[in-house]
C-alpha positions in Angstrom: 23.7 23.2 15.2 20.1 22.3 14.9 19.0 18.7 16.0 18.4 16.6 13.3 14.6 16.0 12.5 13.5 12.3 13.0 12.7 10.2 10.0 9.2 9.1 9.6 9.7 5.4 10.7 11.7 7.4 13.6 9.1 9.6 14.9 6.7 6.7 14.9 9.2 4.3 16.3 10.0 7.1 19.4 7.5 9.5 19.9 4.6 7.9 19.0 4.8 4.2 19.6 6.1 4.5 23.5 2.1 5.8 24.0 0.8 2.5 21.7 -2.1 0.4 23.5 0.0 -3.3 23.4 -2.9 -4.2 20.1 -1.6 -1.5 18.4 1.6 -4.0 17.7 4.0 -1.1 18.7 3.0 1.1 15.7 4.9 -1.2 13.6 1.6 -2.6 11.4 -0.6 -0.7 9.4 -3.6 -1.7 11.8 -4.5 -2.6 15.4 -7.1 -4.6 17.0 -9.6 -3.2 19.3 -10.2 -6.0 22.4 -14.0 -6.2 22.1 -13.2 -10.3 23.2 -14.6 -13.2 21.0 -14.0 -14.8 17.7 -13.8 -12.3 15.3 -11.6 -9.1 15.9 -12.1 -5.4 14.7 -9.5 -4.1 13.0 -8.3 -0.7 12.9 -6.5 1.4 10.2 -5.9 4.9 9.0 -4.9 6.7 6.6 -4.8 10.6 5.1 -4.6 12.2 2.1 -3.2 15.4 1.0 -3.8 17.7 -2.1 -0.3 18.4 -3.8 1.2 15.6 -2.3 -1.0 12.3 -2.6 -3.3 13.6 -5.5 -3.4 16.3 -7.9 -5.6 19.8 -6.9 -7.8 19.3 -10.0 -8.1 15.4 -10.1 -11.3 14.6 -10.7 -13.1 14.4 -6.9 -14.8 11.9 -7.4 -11.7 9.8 -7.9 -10.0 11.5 -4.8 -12.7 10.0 -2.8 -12.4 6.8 -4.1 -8.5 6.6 -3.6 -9.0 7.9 0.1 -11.7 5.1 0.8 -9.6 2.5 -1.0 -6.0 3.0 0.5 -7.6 2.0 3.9 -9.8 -0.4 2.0 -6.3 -2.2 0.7 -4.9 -1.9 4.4 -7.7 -3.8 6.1 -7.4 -6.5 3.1 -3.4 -7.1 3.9 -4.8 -7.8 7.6 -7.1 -10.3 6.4 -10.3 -8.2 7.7 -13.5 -7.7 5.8 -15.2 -3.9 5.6 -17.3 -2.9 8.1 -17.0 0.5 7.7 -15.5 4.2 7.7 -15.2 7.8 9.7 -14.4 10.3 7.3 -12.5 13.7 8.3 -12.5 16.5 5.5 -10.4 19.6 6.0 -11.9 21.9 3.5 -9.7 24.9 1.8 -11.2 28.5 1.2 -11.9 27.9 -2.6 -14.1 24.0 -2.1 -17.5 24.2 -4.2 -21.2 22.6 -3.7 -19.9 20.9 -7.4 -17.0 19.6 -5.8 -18.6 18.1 -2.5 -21.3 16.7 -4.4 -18.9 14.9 -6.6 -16.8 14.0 -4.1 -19.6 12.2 -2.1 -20.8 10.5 -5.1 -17.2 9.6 -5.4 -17.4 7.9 -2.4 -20.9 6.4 -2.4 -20.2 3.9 -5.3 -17.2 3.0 -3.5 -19.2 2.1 0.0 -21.3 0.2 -2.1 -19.2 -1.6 -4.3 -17.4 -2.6 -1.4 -19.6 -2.8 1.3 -18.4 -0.8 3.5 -20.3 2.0 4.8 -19.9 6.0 6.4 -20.1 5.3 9.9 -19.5 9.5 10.7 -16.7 11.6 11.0 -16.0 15.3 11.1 -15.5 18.5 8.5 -13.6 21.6 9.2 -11.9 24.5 7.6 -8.2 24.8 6.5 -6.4 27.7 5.1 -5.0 24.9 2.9 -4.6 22.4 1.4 -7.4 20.0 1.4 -7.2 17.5 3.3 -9.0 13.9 3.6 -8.8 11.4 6.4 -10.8 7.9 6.7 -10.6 5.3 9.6 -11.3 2.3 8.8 -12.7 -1.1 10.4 -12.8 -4.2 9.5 -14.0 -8.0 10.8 -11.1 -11.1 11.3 -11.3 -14.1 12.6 -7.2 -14.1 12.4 -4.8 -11.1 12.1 -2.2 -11.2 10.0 0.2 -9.3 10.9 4.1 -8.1 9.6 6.0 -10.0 11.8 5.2 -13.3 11.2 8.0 -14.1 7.8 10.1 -16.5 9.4 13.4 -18.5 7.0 12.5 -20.7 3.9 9.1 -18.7 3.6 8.2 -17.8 0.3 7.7 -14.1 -0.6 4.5 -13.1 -3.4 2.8 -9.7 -4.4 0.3 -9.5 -6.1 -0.7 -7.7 -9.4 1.3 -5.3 -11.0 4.6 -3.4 -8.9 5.5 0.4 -10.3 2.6 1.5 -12.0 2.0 3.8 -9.9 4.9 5.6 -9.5 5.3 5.6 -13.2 2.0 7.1 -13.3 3.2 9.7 -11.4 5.5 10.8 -13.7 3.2 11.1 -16.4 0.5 13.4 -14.4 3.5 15.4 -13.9 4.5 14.9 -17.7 8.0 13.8 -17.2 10.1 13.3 -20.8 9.5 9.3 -20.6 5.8 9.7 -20.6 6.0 11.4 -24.0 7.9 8.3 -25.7 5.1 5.9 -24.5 2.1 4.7 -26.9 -1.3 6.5 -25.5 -2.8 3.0 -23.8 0.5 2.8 -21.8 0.2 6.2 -20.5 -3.9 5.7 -19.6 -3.4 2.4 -17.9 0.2 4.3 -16.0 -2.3 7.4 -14.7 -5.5 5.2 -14.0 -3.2 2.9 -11.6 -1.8 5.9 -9.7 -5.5 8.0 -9.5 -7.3 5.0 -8.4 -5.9 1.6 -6.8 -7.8 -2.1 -6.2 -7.2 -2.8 -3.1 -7.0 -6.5 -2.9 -10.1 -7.6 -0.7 -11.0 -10.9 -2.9 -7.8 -12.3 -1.7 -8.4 -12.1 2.5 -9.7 -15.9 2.5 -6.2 -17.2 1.3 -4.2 -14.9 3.3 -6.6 -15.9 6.4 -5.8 -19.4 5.0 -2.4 -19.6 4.0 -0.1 -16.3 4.8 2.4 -16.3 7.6 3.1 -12.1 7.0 1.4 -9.5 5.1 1.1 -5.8 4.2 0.1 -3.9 1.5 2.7 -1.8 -0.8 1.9 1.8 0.2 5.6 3.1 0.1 7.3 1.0 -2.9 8.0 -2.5 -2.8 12.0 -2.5 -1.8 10.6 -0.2 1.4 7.9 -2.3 2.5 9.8 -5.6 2.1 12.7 -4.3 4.4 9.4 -3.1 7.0 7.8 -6.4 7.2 11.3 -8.3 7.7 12.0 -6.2 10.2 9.0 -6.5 12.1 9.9 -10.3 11.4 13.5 -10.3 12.2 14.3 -11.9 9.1 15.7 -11.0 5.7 15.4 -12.1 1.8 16.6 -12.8 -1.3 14.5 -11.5 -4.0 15.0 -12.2 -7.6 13.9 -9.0 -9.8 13.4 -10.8 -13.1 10.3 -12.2 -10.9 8.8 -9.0 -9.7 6.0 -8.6 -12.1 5.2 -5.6 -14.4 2.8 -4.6 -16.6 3.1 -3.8 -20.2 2.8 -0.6 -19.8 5.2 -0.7 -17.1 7.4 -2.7 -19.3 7.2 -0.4 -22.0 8.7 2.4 -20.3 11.8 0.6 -18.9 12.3 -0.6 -22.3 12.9 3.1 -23.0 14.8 4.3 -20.3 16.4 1.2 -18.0 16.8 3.5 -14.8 12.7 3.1 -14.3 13.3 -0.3 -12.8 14.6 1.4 -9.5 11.5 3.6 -9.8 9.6 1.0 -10.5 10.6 -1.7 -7.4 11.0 1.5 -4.6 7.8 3.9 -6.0 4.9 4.3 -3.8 1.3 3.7 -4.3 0.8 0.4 -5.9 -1.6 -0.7 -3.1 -0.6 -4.4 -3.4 -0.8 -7.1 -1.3 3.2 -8.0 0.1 2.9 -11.7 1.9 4.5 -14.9 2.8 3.9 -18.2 3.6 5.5 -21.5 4.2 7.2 -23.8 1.6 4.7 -26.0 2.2 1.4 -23.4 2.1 2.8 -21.5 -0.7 1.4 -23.8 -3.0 -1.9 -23.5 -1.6 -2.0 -19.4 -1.5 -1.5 -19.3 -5.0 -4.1 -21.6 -5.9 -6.0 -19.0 -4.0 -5.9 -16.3 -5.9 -9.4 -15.1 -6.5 -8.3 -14.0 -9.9 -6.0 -11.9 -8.9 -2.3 -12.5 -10.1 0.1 -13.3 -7.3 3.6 -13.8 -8.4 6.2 -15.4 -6.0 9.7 -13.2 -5.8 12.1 -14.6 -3.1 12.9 -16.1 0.1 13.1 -14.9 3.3 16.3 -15.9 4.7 18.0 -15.6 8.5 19.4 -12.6 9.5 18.8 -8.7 10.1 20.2 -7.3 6.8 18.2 -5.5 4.3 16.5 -8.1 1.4 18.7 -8.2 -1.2 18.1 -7.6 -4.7 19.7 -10.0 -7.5 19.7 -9.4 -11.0 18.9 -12.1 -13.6 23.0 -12.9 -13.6 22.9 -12.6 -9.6 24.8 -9.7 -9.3 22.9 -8.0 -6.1 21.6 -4.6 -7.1 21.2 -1.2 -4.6 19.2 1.1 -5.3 19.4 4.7 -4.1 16.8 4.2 -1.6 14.0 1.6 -0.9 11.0 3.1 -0.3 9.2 7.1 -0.7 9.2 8.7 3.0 7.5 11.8 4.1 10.3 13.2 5.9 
């Protein structure tokens, strides 16, 4: 019988993090520091995209370039680290255009200005398919916060809106629960999953305030049960709390099993954080405009975070989080 392949977290855990630099945090963060000495710190993070499998082959490129920039945009914000800049690696199919690289690069200019955060270099090569997109990111802290820092009695917050994404998934796919939805619900549904805000005017009160953080690449449930682990703690999270938008709201209205979807659905590219009882007052005063709802506890022990129901009745869900493999 064939050997079992490794789940993602498991081929990171043992393959990949045994040849982790000790700043790399073992592999279990979504950044590293580079040990350049001094005040401030340069944080590291990566991540790739892939047509047919993080974005549609005819989404606009423009907005493919934008989501590539701001994933690792929203990753440096959960660290508490302001842009400094970006390598860019494109693997190019057989079929790419002039029309679609210029629009791609203008994509991706607005996006270096608007957040100041510049091409630095990179590298382009062929693929017989399918395109491709990698950015590195780097970013300035004066402190790095990292997963593993939740400790028992800590509040837990995101921020914005959880599930929009993944619901917006389903309707660029054109699933039957897009077509009971009013027109605005299904715009504001596929505009969250095309093109995410990473979270950078909240790094000042997660620098300030937040004991853990990470952003909510992988769906909410997943992410949550990451970060305590990196923490060796648990939670209680109350799901009435976890905020939706209307939209959101909307299409759980129609058909209840969404919720699941909803709390375990990737690319929502929130901020996940905690802080003390006694900062948690302090972080949400902090909110830069951004909403940042609190959701749970974290509690002592090693167990998954629950999930409670407004009755308290704890609630599983099929899985917690999207996974590659």
């Amino acid at each position: 019988m064939a050997e079992r392949r490794f789940s993602e977290d498991e081929l990171i855990a043992e393959i990949f993090a045994p040849l982790a630099a000790e700043s790399a945090f073992g592999l279990r963060d979504d950044a590293a520091l580079l040990p350049l000495g001094g005040a401030r710190e340069v944080v590291v993070t990566t991540d790739a995209l892939v047509s047919g499998v993080h974005f549609f082959p005819d989404d606009p490129p423009g907005l493919v370039a934008k989501k590539a920039l701001r994933v690792n945009l929203s990753d440096l914000a959960a660290k508490a680290a302001e842009p400094l800049g970006f390598l860019l690696t494109l693997a190019l199919p057989p079929d790419w255009t002039n029309d679609w690289a210029r629009s791609f690069a203008a994509g991706l200019a607005e996006d270096a200005r608007e957040f100041a955060c510049p091409l630095l270099g990179g590298d382009t090569t062929a693929t017989p398919g399918p395109l491709t997109i990698s950015i590195a990111a780097f970013g300035r802290a004066t402190r790095f916060v990292s997963r593993s820092g939740a400790r028992p009695g800590d509040r837990i917050f995101v921020s914005g809106t959880i599930g929009d994404a993944a619901l917006g998934l389903g309707v660029a796919r054109g699933e039957a629960f897009a077509e009971r939805l009013g027109e605005g619900a299904r715009t504001h549904l596929l505009e969250r999953y095309r093109l995410p805000q990473p979270r950078l005017p909240l790094i000042a009160a997660l620098r300030a305030h937040a004991s853990a953080a990470m952003d909510v690449s992988d769906g909410l449930a997943g992410d949550l049960a990451k970060l305590l682990r990196a923490s060796g703690t648990s939670a209680r999270v109350e799901l009435e709390k976890v905020p939706l938008s209307a939209a959101a709201q909307e299409a759980i209205a129609r058909e209840p099993e969404l919720l699941s979807r909803a709390v375990t659905g990737g690319d929502d590219y929130e901020i996940l954080c905690c802080a003390s009882a006694e900062a948690a007052p302090a972080l949400a005063a902090g909110k830069a405009g951004i909403a940042l709802a609190e959701i749970g506890v974290v509690t002592a022990g090693a167990e998954p975070p629950q999930f409670l129901n407004s009755s308290g009745t704890i609630i599983k869900f099929n899985r917690l989080s999207f996974s590659h493999f």
